[in-house]
N, C-alpha and C positions, 0 to 999 in steps of 0.2 A: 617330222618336225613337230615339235608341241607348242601350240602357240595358247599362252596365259593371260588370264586378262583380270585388269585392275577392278575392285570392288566396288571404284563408284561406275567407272564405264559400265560393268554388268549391271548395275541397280538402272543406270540410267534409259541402257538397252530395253529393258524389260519393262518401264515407265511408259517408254515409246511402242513398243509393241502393243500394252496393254489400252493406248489412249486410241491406236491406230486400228484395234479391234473395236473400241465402243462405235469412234466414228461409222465403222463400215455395218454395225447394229441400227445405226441412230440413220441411216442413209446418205450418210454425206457424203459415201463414198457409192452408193448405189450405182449400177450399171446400169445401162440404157436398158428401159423397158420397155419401148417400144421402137424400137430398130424394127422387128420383124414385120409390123405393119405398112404394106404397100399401098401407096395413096394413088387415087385415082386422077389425081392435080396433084403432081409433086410441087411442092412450093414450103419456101423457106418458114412462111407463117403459121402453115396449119402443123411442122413441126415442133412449131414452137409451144403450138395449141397442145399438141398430143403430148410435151413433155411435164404439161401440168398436172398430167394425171398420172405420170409413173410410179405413184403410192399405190394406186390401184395393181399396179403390175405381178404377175409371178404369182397367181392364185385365182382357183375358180371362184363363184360367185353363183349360188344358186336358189330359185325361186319355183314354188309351188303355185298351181291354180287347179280350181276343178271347173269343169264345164257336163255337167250332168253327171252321169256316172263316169265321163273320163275323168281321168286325173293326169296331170301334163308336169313336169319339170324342167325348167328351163336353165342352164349351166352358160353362164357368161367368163371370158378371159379378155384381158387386153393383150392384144396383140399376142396371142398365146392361144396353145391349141384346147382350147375349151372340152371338157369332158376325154381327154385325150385323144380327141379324135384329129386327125392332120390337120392342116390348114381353119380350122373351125372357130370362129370367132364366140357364135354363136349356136348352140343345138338345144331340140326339142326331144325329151323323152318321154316317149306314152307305155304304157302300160307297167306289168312286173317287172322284176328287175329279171325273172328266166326268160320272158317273151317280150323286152322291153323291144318297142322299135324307136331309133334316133334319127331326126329330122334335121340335117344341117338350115338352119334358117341366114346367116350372114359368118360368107370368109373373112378375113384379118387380108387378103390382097387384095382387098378393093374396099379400101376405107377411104371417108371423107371424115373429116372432123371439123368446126367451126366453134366457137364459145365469145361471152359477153364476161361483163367483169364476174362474175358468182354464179357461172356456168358454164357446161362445156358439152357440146353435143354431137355424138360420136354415130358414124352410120355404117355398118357390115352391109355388103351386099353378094349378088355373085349364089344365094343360095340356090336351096333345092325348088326345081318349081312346083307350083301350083298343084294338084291334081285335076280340081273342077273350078277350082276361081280365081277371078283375075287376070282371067281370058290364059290362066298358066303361066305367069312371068315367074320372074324366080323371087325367091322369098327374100327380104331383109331387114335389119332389125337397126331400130333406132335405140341407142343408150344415151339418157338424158341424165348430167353427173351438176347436183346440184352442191351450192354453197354449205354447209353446217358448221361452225366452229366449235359445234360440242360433241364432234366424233370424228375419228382419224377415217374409218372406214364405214359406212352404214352399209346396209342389206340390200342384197338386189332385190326390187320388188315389180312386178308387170303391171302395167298400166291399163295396156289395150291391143288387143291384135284385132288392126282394120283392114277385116278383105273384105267387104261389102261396098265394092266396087270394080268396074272395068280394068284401071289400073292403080300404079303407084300403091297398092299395097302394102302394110308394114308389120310389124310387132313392135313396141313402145317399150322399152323396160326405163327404170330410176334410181339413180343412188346416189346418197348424199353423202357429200367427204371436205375434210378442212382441206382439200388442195386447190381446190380452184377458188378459195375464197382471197379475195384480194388484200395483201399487204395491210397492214393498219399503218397509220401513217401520225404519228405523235407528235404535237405540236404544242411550244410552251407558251401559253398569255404573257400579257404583255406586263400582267402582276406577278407572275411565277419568276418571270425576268427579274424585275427588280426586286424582288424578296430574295432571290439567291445573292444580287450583288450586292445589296445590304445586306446579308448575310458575310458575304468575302471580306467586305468591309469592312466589319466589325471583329470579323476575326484578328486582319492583321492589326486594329487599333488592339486590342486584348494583347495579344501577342508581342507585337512591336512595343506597345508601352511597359508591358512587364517587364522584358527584357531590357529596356532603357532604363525604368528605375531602380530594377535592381544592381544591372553591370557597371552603367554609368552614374546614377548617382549614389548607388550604397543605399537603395533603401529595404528596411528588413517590414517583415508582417505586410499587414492592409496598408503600408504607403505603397506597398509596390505596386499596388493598381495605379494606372493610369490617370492623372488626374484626378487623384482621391479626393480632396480637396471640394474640388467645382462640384464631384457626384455628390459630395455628404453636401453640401448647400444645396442640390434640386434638392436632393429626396426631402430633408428638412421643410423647403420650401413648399413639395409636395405633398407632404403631411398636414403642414401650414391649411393649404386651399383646402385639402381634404377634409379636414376638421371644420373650416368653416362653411364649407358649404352642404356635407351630409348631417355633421351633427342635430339634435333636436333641441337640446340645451338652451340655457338661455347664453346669450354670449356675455351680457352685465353682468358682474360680480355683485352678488347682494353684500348690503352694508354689512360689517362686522362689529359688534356691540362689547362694551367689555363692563368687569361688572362694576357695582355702585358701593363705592367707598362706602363704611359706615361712620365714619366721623363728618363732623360737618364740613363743608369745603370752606368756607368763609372765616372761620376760628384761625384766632392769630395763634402763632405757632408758639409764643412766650406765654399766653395765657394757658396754653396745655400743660407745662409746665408748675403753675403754682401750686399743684395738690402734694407732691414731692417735697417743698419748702414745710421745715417744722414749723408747727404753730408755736 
């Protein structure tokens, strides 16, 4: 059987396909990335802690130090097997990459996570222990995932590895990413308010009046504003104050002078006359 399909359904199919790929680029559709992390207090909250950092997820993370002539790199994953090594949240690799040896320092099954509003602080444990310190407990590694709103992902960098001590031993790593930074929360004054609804306002007076003078009463050109009328008397009146109160001028009108007859003023008007009359 051949089944045919209409031009806008296939346009529209392919619209939705095409928006249902961006989303799933853009992560709106991302998958739990941290499902594989087993907590050492299963509790409703600290998953809620660990789903802050799912940007993080699905990629190692790695950080160089030297300590004399060693050189150490350090490969961080969330909830993922860091350096591809199984269960490995965290590992440490010393030497060449032919004779390299890898130090599991904290598994992904035995995580604690806890966070503040622009941070989130993530602990592997369960590592390799000791050799000579720290009485030998096993290794694990604190990831401290801080605020930055001007990067999706930053760099994993080492802080401090503290065994100069009996216990509680750790490795400190840091990285800073816009996911745990808290919501921005936008809020209008109380002038933003009323400038919008003076704003609305004045639209439907524009609006509403135009359309009044023009439909109902037949008016063509500049009467069809609104009250044209009242506006040309402020603005008039507005002109008015304005002129008198910026001008520099003088505001009397000097006297106007006009010019000086040359006949006499006083001469009767019959005696101008007699030079006309024959002698």
């Amino acid at each position: 059987m051949q089944v045919s399909m209409h031009p806008i359904g296939g346009c529209l199919f392919m619209w939705t396909l095409i928006i249902q790929l961006v989303l799933q680029g853009s992560g709106v559709y991302a998958d739990d990335a941290t499902k594989n992390c087993k907590l050492i207090f299963e509790s409703e909250s600290e998953r809620k802690v660990l789903q802050r950092i799912e940007p993080l997820g699905h990629r190692n993370f790695t950080a160089e130090t030297k300590n004399g002539e060693d050189k150490y790199s350090y490969v961080f994953q969330l909830c993922g097997d860091a350096g591809g090594v199984p269960g490995a949240g965290v590992i440490q690799v010393e030497g060449p990459k032919t004779e390299k040896k890898v130090t599991v320092i904290g598994m992904y099954n035995a995580t604690e996570v806890n966070g503040g509003s622009d941070y989130v602080r993530l602990l592997y444990g369960n590592g390799e222990k000791y050799d000579t310190h720290c009485s030998q407990e096993q290794r694990k590694a604190i990831l401290m995932i801080f605020c930055n709103r001007n990067m999706n992902v930053g760099q994993l960098e080492v802080v401090q590895e503290n065994r100069e001590r009996e216990q509680n031993c750790f490795y400190e790593f840091k990285i800073e990413s816009s996911a745990v930074c808290p919501a921005l929360e936008y809020k209008l004054s109380t002038g933003s308010i009323l400038l919008i609804v003076a704003f609305c306002l004045l639209t439907v007076y524009l609006i509403g009046g135009f359309l009044y003078q023009r439909l109902i009463m037949g008016a063509k050109g500049m009467e069809q504003f609104p009250n044209y009328a009242f506006w040309t008397e402020v603005g008039n009146l507005s002109a008015d104050g304005c002129d008198f109160v910026c001008r520099s001028r003088d505001r009397e009108e000097p006297p106007t002078y006009t010019g000086v007859s040359t006949e006499p003023l006083d001469e009767d008007p019959d005696e101008r006359d007699d030079h006309l009359l024959p002698m």
